[in-house]
Structures are given as C-alpha cells and as structure tokens.
TIKOL-890755 format. One line per 10 residues: number of its first residue (from 0); for each residue x negated, y negated, z of C-alpha. Coordinates in nm, 4 decimals, decimal comma. Each point is the difference from the previous one (the first is absolute). Example, Ala and Ser with C-alpha at 12.3 -4.5 7.8 and 13.67 -1.06 7.14 Angstrom:
2
0 = -1,2300:0,4500:0,7800; -0,1370:-0,3440:-0,0660
END
This chain:
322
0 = -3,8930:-16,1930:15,0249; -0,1801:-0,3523:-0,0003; -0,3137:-0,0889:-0,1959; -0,1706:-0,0107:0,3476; 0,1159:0,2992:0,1327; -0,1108:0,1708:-0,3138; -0,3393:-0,1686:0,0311; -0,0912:0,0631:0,3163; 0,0493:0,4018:-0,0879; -0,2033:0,0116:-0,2850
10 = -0,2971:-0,1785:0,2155; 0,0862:0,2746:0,2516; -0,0479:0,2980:-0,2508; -0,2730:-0,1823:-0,1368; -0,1671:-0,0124:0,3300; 0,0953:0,3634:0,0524; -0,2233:0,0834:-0,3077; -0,2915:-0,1646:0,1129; -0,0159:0,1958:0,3677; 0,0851:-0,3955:0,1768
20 = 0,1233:0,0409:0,3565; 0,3093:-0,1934:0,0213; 0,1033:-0,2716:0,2752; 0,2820:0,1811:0,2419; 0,2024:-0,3258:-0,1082; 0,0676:0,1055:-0,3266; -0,0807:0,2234:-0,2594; -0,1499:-0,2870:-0,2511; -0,2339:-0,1420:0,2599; -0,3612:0,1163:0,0723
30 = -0,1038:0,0947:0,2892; -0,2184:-0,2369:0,2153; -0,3775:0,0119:-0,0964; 0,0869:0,0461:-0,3759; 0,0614:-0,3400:-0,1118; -0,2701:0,0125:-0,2719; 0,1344:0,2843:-0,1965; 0,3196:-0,1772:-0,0420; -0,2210:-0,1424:-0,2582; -0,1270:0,1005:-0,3605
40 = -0,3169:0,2530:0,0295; -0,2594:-0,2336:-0,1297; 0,1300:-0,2758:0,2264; -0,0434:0,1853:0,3284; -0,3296:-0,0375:0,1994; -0,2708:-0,2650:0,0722; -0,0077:-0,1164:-0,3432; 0,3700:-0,0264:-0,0327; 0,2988:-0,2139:0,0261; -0,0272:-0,0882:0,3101
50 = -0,3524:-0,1483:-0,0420; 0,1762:-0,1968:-0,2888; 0,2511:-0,1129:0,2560; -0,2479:-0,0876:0,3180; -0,2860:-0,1881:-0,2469; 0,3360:-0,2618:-0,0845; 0,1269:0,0476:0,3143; 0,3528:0,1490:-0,1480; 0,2185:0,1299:0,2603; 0,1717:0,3532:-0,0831
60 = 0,3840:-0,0097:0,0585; 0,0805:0,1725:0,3273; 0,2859:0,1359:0,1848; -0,0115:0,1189:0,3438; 0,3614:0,1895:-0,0554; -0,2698:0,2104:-0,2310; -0,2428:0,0448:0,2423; -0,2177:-0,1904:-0,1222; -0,3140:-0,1820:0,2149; 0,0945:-0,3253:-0,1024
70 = -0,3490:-0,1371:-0,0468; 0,0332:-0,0443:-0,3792; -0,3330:0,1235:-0,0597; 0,1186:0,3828:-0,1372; 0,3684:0,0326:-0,2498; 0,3337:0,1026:0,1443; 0,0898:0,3553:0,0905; 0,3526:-0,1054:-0,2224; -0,1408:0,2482:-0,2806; 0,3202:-0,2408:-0,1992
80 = -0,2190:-0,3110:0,0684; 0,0531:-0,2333:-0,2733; -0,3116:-0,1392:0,0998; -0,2230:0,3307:-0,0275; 0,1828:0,1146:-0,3317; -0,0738:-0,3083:-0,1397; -0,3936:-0,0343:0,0916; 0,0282:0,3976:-0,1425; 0,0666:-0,1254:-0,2870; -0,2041:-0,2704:-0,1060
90 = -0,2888:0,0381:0,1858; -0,1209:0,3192:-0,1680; -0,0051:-0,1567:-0,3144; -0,2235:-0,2863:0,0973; -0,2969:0,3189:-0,1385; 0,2433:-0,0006:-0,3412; 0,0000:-0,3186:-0,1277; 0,1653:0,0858:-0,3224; 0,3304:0,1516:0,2244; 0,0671:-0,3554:0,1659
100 = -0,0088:-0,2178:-0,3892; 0,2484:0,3475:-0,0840; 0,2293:-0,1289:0,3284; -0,0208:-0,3714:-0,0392; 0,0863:0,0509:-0,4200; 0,3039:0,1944:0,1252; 0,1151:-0,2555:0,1614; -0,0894:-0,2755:-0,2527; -0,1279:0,1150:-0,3697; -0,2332:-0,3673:-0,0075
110 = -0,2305:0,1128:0,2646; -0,3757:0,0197:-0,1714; -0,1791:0,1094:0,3163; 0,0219:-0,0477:0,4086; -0,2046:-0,2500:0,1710; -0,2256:0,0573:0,3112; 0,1564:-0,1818:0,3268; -0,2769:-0,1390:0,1560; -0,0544:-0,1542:0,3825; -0,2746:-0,0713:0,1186
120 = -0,2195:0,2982:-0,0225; 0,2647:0,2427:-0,0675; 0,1255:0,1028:-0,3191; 0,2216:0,2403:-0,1601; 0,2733:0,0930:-0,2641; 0,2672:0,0228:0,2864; 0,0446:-0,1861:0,2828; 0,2684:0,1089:0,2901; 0,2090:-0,1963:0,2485; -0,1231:-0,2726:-0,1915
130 = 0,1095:-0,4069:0,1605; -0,1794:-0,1595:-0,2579; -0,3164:-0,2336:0,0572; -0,0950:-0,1871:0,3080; 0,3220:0,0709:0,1916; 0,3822:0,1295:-0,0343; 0,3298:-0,1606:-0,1469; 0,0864:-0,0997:0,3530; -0,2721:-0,2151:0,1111; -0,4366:-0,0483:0,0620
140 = 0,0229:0,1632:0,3061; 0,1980:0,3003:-0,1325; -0,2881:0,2367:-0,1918; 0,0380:0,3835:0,1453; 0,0497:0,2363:-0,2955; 0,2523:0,2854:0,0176; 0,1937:-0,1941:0,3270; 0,1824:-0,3157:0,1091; -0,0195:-0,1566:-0,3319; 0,1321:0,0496:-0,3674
150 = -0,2007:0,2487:-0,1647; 0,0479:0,1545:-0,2850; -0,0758:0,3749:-0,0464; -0,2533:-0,0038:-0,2766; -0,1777:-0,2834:-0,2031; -0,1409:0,0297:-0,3332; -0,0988:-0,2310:-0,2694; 0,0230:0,0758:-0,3824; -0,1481:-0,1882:-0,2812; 0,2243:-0,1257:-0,2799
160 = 0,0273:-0,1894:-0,2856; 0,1000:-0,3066:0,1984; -0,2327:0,0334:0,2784; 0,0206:0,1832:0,3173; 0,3052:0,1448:0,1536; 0,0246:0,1064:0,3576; 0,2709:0,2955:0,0565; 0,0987:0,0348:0,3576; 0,1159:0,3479:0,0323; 0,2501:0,0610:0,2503
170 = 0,0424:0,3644:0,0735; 0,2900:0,2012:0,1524; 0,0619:0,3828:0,0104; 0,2857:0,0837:0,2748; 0,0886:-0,3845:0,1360; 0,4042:-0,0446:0,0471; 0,0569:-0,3572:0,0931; 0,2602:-0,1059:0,2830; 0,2386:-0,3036:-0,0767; -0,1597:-0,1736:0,3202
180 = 0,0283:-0,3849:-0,0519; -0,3902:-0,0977:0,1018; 0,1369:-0,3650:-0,0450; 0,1441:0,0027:0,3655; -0,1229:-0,0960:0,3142; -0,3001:-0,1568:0,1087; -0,2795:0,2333:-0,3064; 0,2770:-0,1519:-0,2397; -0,0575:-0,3194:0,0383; -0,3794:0,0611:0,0075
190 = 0,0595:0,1610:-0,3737; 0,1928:-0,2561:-0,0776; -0,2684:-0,2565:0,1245; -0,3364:0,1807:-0,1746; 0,2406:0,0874:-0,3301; 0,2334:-0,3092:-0,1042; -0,2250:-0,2095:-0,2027; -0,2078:0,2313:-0,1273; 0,3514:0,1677:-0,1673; 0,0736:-0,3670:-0,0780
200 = -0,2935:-0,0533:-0,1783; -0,0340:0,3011:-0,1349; -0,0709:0,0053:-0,4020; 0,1091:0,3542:-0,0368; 0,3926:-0,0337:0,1926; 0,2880:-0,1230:-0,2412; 0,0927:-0,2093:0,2791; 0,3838:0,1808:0,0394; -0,0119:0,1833:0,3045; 0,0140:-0,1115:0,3478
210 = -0,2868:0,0780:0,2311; 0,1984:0,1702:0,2601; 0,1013:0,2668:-0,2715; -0,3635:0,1288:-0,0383; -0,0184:0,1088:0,3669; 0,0896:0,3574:-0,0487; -0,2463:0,2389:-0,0819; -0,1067:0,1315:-0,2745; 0,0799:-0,3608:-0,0845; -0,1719:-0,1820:0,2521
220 = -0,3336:0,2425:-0,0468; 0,0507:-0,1189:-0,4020; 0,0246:-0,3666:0,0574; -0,3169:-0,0445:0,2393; -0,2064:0,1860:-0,2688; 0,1304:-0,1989:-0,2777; -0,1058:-0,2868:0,1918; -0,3077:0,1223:0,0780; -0,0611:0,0484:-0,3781; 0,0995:-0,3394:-0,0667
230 = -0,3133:-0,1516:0,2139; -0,2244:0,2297:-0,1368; 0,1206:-0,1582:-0,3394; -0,0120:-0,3415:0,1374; -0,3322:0,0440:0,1520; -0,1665:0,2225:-0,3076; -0,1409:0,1945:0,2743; -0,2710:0,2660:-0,1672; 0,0611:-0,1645:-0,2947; 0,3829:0,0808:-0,0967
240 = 0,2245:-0,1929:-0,2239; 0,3014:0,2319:0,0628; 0,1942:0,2677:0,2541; 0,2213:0,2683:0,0095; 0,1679:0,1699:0,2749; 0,0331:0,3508:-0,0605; 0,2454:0,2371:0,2396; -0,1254:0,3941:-0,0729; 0,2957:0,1799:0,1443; 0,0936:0,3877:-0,0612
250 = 0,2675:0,0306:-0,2810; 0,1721:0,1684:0,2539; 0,0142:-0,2109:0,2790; 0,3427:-0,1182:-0,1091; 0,0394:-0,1582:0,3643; -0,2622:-0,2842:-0,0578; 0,1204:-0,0240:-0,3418; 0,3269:-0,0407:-0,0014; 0,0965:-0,0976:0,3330; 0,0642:-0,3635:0,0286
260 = -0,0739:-0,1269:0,3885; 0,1037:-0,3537:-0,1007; 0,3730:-0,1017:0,0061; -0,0591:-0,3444:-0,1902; -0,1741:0,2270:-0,2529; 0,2417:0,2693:0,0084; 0,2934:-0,2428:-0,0836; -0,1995:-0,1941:-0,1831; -0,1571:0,2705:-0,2356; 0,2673:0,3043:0,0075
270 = -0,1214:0,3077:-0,1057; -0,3616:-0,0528:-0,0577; -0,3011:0,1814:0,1145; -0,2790:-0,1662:0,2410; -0,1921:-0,0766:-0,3248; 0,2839:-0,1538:-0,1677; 0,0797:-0,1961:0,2647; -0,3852:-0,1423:0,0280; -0,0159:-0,0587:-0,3665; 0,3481:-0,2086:0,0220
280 = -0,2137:-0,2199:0,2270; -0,2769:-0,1262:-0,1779; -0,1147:-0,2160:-0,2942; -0,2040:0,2464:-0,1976; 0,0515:0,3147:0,1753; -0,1547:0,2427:-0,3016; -0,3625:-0,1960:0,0894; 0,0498:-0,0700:0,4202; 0,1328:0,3257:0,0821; 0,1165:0,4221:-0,1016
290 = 0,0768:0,3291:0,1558; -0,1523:0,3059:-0,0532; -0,0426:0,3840:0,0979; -0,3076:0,1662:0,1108; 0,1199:0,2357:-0,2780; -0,0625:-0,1949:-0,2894; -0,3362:-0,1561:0,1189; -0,1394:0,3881:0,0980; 0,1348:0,0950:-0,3361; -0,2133:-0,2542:-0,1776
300 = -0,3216:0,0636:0,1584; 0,0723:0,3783:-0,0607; 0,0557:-0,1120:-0,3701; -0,3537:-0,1804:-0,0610; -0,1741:0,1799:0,2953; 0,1123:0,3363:-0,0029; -0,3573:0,1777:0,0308; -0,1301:-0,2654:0,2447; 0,2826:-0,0098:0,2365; 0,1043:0,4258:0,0394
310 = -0,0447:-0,0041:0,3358; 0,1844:-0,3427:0,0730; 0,2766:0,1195:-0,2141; 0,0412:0,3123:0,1542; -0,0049:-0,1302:0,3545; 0,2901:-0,2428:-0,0180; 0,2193:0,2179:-0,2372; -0,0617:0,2573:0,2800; 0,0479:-0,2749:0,2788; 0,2545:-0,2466:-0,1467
320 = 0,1418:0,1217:-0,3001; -0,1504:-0,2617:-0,2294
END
C-alpha cells in the first residue's frame, strides 16, 4: 500500500471520529458545507484562518475533482491538503511563541529568536503563500498570493547571530510527482524565458547543471523558490542578510523522497535521494537549503512546550501521526 493510500485512510478514520459527513467521492473528503472543519479547532470561524487568508488576500488551494466551490475564499474538502495540514500546523502556534524558536532551532541550533514579518499594516510570526514584497518572482504585474505565481507555503524570519534569516518552508504531506517535462511546448519556453538569467545569475547555483534539467517537479518547485530566496537576499527585503529553503516532507513519503523525475539528474546523480540531488547542486547547500519531517519539528515544540501545546500535540498525533 502507498504512502497516499495509507494517508488518505487515516484522514478517513480520523474524520469518522469526529462525526464529519464525508463527500460520496471518497472516503477522505468532506462533505460540501464543511470546508472549515477541515481545519484545526481554534482556526475555524470568523476569527480564523480564513480571515488570515481574505485580510492578505491569500487564495486557498482548490480542486473541483474535490468538490470544492472554487472561490478560494474557504480550504479544500482534500482533508490530505498539504496546504490545510500545513496552516494546521503553524498557525496555532502563532499564540505560543516559545513552540516556533523550538521549530526554527530544530532546524538550525543558531537561531536566537524569530522575527515579525511585517507589510504594511499587517504583522505576524508566520506568513502563508508568501511572493515576497511588492510583487512575485515572475514579474510587477504578477502579485496574487496562493495562485499563478511562485509562492512558497510558509514564511518566517529568525534572528541570528549574523543577522536575519528568512526560511521559506515548503510543505508536502501526500504529493507524488509525475516525470512530466514542463520544459515543452509553448509554458516551456515561457519558464524558460521568466527563469534563465535569474538561474544564471544566481549566487546560490554551482553553475553545473543545465536549465532544462530542473523542469521536473519536485525539482522545478525547488529551483523557483531558491530563486526566489536569492532576491530576497539581494534585495534585503524585511531586513535579511540570508535564506534557506526548507522542504518539510513526511519521513514516509518515500515517493517525493526518493523518486527522481529528472533523467539528467538521475544519470547524473545515481542513487541519490531528492535532497541529495539538490544539495549536489549548489554552492553552500548546508546554509541555502535542508529537508525535514513534520516529525522532528512537532517533536521539538513538544520538547520545550509540552504544557503549552497539549492540545496541538494531541491533534496532529491523532490527525497525522506526528
């Protein structure tokens, strides 16, 4: 049985135990009308993530194969929404302050505290779907958050020795990606267009590796963020001096892992994981870019926030299994 397959029946029996009509697509789908409780209990409501999403105009991912209205204004009915699982993560610990320094240290033992992200008259801990400032990677006119753009799943900024460091958090639960060339054709040559010098420019590539090699996701998704990290750099926008792109993906998912969509990779780099393969890319790969599991950043908040965070613990060991 696949990672997915698995997945999708523990969200089932998990929405079994809550009393959650199910879609009559499948078992690991709400039903229409319950969007919201596809979210964390403190998130639901007026007050809730959604509000977070329509004040920066953030577009929820949507799927009409789901059932979903496809208005972006309310989460997916995909109760294995990378998307939801990771805003029911982080955003409930925007109230523990303590449990997102515990994440960021686990992921780098320098971190001495997170930095508000602030725009204009917003401002908070985490930021979702996040483009950077003024407008996306691909252009001025390109500034919609959560569609049509690069965006990366979370944003936060931590506090180091050094100066500020901006991790872009890319998050993944059941994703399997396709060896679909998205080099070809008439979009390819568009990627090729918005992407080329920006690659060749780019102070964070080695320089070894042919564009056309990167167009395979996860690849492809890894390259635009790195790039975006690299203006953010360039630009010291909100202040940072560095950036790290960060992949959270399930130990388990050995499918996004492991699976190498790329053939110039493939040949290039035999036997190597996705991570391996991203590292083997770059100049300093232990400061622009790491992997981790949603198990060893909920482990580390329970560590140093055991008391504050019960509840949050208990709802994604019960949920996820982290």
């Amino acid at each position: 049985m696949s990672f997915c397959t698995r997945e999708r029946e523990r969200q089932a029996r998990f929405r079994e135990q809550l009393s959650l009509p199910p879609s009559p697509r499948h078992q690991h789908l709400l039903a229409p009308g319950h969007a919201e409780e596809n979210l964390y209990p403190t998130l639901r409501g007026e007050n809730g993530a959604c509000r977070f999403f329509g004040s920066r105009g953030i577009k929820w991912w949507q799927d009409k194969r789901n059932g979903d209205d496809w208005n972006g204004k309310r989460p997916t009915l995909n109760m294995t929404s990378s998307q939801v699982a990771c805003v029911n993560f982080l955003l409930p610990l925007t109230e523990i302050p303590e449990a997102l320094l515990a994440m960021l240290r686990a992921i780098d033992d320098d971190v001495k505290g997170w930095v508000p992200i602030e725009d204009g008259r917003i401002q908070s801990p985490v930021e979702f779907e996040w483009i950077g400032l003024d407008h996306a990677l691909e252009g001025p006119g390109v500034n919609t958050r959560g569609a049509n753009a690069t965006s990366v799943d979370a944003y936060m900024i931590a506090q180091t020795p050094a100066g500020r460091r901006a991790y872009l958090l890319e998050w993944k639960y059941v994703e399997q990606c396709s060896r679909k060339n998205l080099g070809e054709g008439s979009k390819g040559r568009t990627r090729r267009r918005r992407y080329a010098s920006l690659y060749g420019e780019s102070p964070s590539f080695n320089g070894r590796v042919p564009l056309d090699a990167w167009f395979f996701d996860p690849f492809y998704q890894i390259l635009r963020l790195r790039l975006l990290a690299d203006r953010m750099v360039h630009g010291r926008e909100l202040g940072v001096s560095e950036a790290k792109v960060v992949v959270v993906v399930p130990d388990g998912n050995q499918a996004y892992r492991e699976r190498i969509t790329s053939s110039w990779f493939a040949k290039t780099f035999p036997n190597r994981t996705v991570s391996d393969v991203v590292r083997e890319t770059l100049l300093d790969p232990d400061s622009t870019y790491t992997s981790v599991s949603q198990s060893t950043l909920a482990d580390a908040v329970r560590e140093h926030c055991a008391e504050a965070a019960t509840s949050w613990s208990a709802y994604h060991r019960d949920r996820y299994g982290w």
